[in-house]
N, C-alpha and C positions, 0 to 999 in steps of 0.2 A: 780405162785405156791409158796407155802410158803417155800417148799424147797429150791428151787431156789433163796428164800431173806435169808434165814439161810446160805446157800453155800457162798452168796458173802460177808455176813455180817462178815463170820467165817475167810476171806481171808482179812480181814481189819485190819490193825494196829491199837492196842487202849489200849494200855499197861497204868495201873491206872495212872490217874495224866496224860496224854497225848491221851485223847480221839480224837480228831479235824477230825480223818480221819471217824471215823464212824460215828459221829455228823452228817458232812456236809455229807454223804451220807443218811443218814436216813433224813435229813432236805430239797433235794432236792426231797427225795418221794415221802415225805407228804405235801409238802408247797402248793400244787395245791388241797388239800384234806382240809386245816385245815380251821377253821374259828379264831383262835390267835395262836400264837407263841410266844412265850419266851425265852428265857437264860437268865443266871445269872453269874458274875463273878466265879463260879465254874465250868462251862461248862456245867452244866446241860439244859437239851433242855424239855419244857413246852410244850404240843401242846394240846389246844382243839377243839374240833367239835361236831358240835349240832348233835341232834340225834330226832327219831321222838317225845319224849318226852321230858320235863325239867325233872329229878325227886327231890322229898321232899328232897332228902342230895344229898350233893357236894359228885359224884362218881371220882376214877381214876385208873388209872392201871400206873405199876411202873414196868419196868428195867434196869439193868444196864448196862452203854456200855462199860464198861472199861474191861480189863482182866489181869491175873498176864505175869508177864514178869520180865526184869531184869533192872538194869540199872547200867549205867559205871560209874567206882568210878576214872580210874586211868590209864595212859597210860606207860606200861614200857619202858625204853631205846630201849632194841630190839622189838619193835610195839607189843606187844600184851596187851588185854584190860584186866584188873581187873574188879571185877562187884560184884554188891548185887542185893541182892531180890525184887522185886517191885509185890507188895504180898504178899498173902502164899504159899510156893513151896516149894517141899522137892528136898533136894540137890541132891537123889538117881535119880530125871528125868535128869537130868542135863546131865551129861556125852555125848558124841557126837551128842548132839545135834545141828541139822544147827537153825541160827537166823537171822534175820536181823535188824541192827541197824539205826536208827535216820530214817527221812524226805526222805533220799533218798533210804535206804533200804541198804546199805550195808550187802552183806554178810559175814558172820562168823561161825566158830562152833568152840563149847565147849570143851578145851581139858584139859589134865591135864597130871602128869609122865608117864612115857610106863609102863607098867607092867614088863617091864625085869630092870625096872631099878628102883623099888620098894625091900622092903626089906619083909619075909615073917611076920611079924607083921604088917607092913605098908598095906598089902595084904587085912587083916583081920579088917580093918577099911575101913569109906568113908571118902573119901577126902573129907576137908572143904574147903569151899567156898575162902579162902586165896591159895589153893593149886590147883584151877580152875582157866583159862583164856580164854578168847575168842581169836581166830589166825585168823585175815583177811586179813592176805595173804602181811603182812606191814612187811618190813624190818628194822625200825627202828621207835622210836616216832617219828618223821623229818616228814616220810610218812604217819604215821595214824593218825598225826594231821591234815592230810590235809584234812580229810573226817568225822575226829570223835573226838569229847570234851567229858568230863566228864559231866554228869548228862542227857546225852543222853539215850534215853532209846530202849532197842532188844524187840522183841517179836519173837516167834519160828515161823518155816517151817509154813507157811498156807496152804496146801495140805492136800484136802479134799477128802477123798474113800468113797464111797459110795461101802456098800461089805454085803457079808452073805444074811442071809432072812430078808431083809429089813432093815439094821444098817447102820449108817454116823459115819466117824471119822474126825477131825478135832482139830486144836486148837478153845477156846474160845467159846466153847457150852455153857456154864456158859459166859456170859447167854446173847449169840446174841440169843438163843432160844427166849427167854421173848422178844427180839428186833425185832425179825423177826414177833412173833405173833400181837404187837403192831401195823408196820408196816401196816399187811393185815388189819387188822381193821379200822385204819384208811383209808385206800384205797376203802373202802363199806358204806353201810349206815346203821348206830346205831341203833340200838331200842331207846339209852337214852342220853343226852349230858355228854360227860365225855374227863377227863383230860389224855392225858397221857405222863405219866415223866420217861424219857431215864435219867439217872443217871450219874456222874460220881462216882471215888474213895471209892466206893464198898467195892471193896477189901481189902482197909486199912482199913475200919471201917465206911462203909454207912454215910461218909462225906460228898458230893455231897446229898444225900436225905436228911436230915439234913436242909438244907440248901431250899430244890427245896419245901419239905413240908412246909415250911413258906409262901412260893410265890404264894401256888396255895390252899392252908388250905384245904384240902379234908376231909371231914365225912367219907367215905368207902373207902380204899386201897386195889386193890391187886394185891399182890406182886407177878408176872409171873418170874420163874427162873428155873435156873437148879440145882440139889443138888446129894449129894452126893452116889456108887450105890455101895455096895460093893458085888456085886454075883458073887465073881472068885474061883477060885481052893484053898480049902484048908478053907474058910471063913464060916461059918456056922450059922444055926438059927437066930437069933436077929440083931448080928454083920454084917452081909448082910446089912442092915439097909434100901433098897428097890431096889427090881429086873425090870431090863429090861426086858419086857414082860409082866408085871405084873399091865400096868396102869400110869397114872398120877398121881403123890403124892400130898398129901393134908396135910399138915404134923400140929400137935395140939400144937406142943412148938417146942425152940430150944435154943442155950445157951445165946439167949439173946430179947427174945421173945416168948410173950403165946398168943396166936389166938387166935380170937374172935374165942366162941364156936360156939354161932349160925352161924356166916357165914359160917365158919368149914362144919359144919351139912347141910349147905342150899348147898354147892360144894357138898358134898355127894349123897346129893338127887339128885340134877340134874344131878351128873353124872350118877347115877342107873335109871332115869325116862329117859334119855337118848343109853341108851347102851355104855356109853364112862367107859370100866375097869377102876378104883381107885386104890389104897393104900395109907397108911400113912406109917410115917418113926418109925422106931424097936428099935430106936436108939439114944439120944438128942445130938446133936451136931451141930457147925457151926452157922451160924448166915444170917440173910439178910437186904437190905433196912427196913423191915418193924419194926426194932427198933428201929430207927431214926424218921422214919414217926410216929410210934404210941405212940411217946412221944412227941410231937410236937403238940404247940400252947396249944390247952383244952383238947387236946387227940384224938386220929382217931382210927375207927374201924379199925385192920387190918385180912387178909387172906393171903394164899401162895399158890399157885398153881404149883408144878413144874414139870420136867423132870429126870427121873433118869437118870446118866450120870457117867458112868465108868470111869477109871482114867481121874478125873476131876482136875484140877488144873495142868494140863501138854500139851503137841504138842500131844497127841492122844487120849482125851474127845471121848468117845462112848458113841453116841443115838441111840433110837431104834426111825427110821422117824415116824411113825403111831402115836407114841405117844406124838410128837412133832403136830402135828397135830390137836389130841384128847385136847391139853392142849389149841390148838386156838377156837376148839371147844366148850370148856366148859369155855371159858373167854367170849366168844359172849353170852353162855346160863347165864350165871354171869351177864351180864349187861342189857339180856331181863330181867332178876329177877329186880335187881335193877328199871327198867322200872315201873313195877309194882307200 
């Protein structure tokens, strides 16, 4: 079930720039499925497979495996870690949050002054990232060297709920989604031969795609993710920018790429000839692979297909499952098109 490959994808360490753990698990899925395989010194992972047709252009679907996390800058005297951002992350998730660091997973969480030993201006601000450390449980650097270096990188609690009328929570829905639906697809058989490219380094700037759309020159891309959902308390009209429940998003720009319109238009269709609910986004913001890909070599069609996903860029990403589902749906109905 494609849940069940989103559940275990979401519990994998793959903090940007240190993908290896999701790689080789998604490489051990499909290896029995593909007809070639690739990487590239950026980790990026290549897989094609024939399908019942060739079609007229190079097709491919694109996402990312990496996700935000942290990494260690610094080990004090009395063992505790200093760290920065590996990503985009706002510093208000932060706060007691459990992590685990490096290859072996140690654990740690996020702490910073007690509040009784704050002053009431100091109150009134968020602690910056200088005045956070991570505590695993080391008495001295002596001891936290024994387990952890600088340029090591955390990722949060991977504990996944599945709660309410049919929603997952999780780290890293952005965008084991788009990895998960890859997956099933290659696990079946195509309408049409196409590529598909697990990405790294997303997060910092679609460097990993960059790089994998050289290797594989695709004519049609599209870009399977998860984006941004802002329908909470207090958030209104436009600023919502797309609601859980409300569909798959198909979104027409963003701050660093403008969709092909036709393809745009040809997802629409097929999800209304379909029965799979749509929306687009209320809102321009953010950005995906499909900037890198669709500057790359003579130019590539691109598309976005994604997931709306509630605090996204944090340890508790909310999906609505059906629509995580509907977005594998309408990537198969995408590539019977392309067939044509």
């Amino acid at each position: 079930m494609m849940l069940d490959t989103l559940e275990t994808l979401c519990c994998l360490s793959g903090v940007t720039g240190g993908e290896d753990e999701v790689r080789d698990y998604i490489m051990e899925r499909v290896m029995p499925h593909a007809d070639e395989i690739r990487t590239d010194p950026m980790g990026n992972l290549m897989v094609f497979k024939k399908g019942a047709v060739a079609p007229a252009q190079r097709v491919a679907l694109c996402a990312h495996m990496d996700e935000v996390g942290l990494i260690i800058t610094y080990i004090t005297e009395d063992g505790y870690l200093r760290f920065d951002m590996a990503g985009g992350l706002d510093r208000r998730i932060l706060l007691g949050k459990r992590v685990f660091i490096g290859p072996d997973r140690v654990p740690g969480v996020i702490g910073s002054k007690a509040v009784h030993l704050t002053t009431a201006e100091q109150r009134k601000v968020l602690p910056e990232l200088k005045d956070m450390f991570i505590d695993i449980g080391a008495a001295s650097r002596e001891e936290a060297e024994q387990s952890i270096r600088p340029g090591m990188l955390a990722s949060f609690d991977d504990a996944v709920v599945r709660f309410g009328s049919g929603y997952v929570k999780a780290k890293a829905i952005d965008d084991r989604t788009g990895c998960a639906v890859m997956v099933e697809l290659l696990e079946s058989d195509l309408p049409c031969d196409c590529w598909f490219i697990f990405t790294t380094q997303e997060e910092v700037g679609g460097r990993g795609a960059s790089v994998a759309a050289r290797n594989v020159e695709p004519d049609v891309t599209l870009i399977l993710e998860g984006t941004t959902a802002a329908d909470i308390a207090g958030v209104e009209g436009a600023d919502r920018v797309c609601r859980l429940g409300q569909g798959v998003v198909i979104p027409y720009m963003d701050k660093s790429t403008i969709y092909d319109r036709e393809l745009c238009a040809t997802l629409g269709r097929l999800a209304e000839e379909n029965g799979i609910p749509w929306q687009t986004k209320t809102r321009i913001a953010g950005g995906t692979d499909a900037s890198a890909i669709q500057r790359s070599g003579t130019g590539v069609r691109v598309a976005a297909l994604s997931v709306a996903v509630r605090n996204i860029h944090s340890p508790a990403c909310v999906a609505k499952i059906s629509e995580c589902e509907d977005q594998c749906r309408l990537a198969r109905l995408f590539l019977e098109e392309m067939a044509k």
